[in-house]
TORKOL-4160 file (C-alpha; in steps of 0.2 Angstrom, whole numbers, padded with zeros to 4 digits, m for minus):
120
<pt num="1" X="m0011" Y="0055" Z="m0055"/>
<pt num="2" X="0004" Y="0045" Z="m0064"/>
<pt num="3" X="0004" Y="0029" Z="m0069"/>
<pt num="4" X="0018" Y="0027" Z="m0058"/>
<pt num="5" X="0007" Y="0034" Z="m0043"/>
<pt num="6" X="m0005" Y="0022" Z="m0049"/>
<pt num="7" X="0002" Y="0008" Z="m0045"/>
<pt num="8" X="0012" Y="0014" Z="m0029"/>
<pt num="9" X="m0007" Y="0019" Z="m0023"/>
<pt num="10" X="m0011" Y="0000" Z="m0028"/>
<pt num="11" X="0003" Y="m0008" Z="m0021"/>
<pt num="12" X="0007" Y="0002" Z="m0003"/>
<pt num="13" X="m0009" Y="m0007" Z="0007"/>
<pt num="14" X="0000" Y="m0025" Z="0003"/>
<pt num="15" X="0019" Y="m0018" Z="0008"/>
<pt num="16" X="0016" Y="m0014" Z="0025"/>
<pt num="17" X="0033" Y="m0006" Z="0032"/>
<pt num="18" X="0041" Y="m0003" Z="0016"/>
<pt num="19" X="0048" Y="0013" Z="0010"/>
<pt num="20" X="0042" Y="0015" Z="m0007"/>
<pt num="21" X="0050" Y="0027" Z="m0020"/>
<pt num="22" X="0051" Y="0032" Z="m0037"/>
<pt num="23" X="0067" Y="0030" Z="m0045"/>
<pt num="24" X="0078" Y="0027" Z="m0035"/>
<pt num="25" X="0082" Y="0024" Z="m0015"/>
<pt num="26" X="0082" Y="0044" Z="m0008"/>
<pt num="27" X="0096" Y="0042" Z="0005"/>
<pt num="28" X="0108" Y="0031" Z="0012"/>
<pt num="29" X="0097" Y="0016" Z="0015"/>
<pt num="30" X="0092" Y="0012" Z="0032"/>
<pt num="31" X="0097" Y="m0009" Z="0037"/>
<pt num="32" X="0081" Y="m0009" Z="0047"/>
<pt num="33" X="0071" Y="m0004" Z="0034"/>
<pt num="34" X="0065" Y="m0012" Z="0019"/>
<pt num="35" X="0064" Y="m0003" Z="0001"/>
<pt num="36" X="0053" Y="m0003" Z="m0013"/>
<pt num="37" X="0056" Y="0007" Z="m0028"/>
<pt num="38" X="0045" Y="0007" Z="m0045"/>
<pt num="39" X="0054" Y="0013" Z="m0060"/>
<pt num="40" X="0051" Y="0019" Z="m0078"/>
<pt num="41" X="0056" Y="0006" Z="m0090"/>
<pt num="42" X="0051" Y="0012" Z="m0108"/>
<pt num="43" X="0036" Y="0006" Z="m0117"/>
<pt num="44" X="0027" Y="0011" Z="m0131"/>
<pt num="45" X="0012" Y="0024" Z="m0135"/>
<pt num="46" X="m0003" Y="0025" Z="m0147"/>
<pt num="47" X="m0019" Y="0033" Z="m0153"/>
<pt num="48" X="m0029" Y="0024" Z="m0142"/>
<pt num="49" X="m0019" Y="0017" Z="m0128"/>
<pt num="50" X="m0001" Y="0019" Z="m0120"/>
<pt num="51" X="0008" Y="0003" Z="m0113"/>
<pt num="52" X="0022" Y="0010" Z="m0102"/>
<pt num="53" X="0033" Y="m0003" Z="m0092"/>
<pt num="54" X="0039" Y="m0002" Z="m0075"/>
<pt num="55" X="0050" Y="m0010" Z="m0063"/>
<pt num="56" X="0048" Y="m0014" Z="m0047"/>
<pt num="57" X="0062" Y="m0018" Z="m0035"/>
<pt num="58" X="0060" Y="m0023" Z="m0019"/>
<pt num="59" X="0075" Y="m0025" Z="m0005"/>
<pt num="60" X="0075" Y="m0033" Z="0012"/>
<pt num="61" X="0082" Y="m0031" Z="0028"/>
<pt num="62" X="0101" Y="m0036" Z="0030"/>
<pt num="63" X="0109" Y="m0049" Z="0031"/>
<pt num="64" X="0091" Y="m0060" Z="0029"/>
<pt num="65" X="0072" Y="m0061" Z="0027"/>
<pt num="66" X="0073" Y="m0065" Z="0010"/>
<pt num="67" X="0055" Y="m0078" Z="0012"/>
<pt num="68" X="0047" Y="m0061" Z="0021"/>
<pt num="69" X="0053" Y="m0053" Z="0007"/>
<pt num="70" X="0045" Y="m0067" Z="m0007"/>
<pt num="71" X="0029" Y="m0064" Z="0003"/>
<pt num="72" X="0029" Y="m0047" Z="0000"/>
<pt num="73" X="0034" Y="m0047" Z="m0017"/>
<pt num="74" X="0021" Y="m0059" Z="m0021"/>
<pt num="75" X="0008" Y="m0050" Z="m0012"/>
<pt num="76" X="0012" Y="m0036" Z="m0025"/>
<pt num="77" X="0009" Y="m0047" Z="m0039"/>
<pt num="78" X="m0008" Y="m0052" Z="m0033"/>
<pt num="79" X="m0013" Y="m0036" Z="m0031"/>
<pt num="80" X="m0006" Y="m0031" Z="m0045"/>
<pt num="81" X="m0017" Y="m0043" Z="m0054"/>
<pt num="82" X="m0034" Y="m0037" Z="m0048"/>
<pt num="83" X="m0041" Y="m0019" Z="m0057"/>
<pt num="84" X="m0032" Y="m0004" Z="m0052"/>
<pt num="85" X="m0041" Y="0013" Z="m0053"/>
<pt num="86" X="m0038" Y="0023" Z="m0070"/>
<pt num="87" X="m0026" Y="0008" Z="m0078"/>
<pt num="88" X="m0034" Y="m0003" Z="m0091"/>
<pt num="89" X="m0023" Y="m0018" Z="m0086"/>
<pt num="90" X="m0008" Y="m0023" Z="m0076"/>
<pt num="91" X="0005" Y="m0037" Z="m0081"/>
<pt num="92" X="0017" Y="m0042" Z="m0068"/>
<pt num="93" X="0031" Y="m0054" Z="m0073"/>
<pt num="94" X="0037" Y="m0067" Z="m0063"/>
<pt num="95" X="0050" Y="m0060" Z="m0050"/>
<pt num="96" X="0070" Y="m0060" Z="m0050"/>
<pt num="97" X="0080" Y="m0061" Z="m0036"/>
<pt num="98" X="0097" Y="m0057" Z="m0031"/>
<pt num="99" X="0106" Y="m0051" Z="m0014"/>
<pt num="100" X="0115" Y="m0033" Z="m0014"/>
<pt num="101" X="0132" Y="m0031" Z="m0007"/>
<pt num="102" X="0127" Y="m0030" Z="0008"/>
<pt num="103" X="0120" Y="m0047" Z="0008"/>
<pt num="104" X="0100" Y="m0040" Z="0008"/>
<pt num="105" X="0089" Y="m0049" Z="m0005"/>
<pt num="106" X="0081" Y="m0039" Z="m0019"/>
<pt num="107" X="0069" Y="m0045" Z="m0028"/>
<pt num="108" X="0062" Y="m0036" Z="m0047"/>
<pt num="109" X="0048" Y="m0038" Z="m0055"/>
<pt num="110" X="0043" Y="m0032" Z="m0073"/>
<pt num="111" X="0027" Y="m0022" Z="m0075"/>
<pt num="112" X="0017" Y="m0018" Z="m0091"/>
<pt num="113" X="0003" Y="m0009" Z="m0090"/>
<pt num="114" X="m0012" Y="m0003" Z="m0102"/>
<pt num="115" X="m0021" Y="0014" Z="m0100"/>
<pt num="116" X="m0031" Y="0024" Z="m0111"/>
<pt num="117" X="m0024" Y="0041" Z="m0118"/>
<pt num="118" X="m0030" Y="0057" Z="m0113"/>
<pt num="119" X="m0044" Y="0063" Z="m0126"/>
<pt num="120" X="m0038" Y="0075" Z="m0137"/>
């Protein structure tokens, strides 16, 4: 399993109703649904240990919900915070947030993580 899929495994149970992705947003995005995507943001590897980044962003409904929205992203955070299965260590930032175009607020947070290399 990724590091991605990792945290998407960690994550789903707390973002109830969200389409979560890697990447990008596959489609034309539904406004009655809301989105979450985790993408790859660099890092740096080791003998020992790999710290990859991530992001996560994560939009709401049209035209509102932006407090849902801080609720859900925080709820990610937390669980973020507690061990995850085969990652030595998570480190969310503090989220951003913004509206899109369509007036739907999006919020980003910053991952680092710490996981052992594979043995060689």
């Amino acid at each position: 399993m990724s590091i991605a899929q990792r945290i998407e495994a960690a994550i789903r149970p707390v973002l109830p109703g969200v389409v979560l992705s890697f990447g990008r947003i596959h489609g034309a995005p539904d406004p009655l649904k809301r989105y979450g995507v985790i993408r790859p943001a660099g890092g740096s590897s080791g003998d020992r240990v790999r710290r990859p980044q991530f992001t996560l962003d994560l939009m709401g409904l049209k035209d509102g919900d932006a407090t849902q929205t801080a609720a859900l992203v925080e709820a990610a955070i937390q669980r973020m915070r507690e061990p995850v299965a085969g990652l030595v260590f998570l480190a969310p930032s503090e989220p951003s947030f913004t509206t899109t175009a369509e007036g739907r607020p999006l919020s980003s947070v910053a991952i680092a993580a710490i996981t052992e290399t594979a043995p060689v």
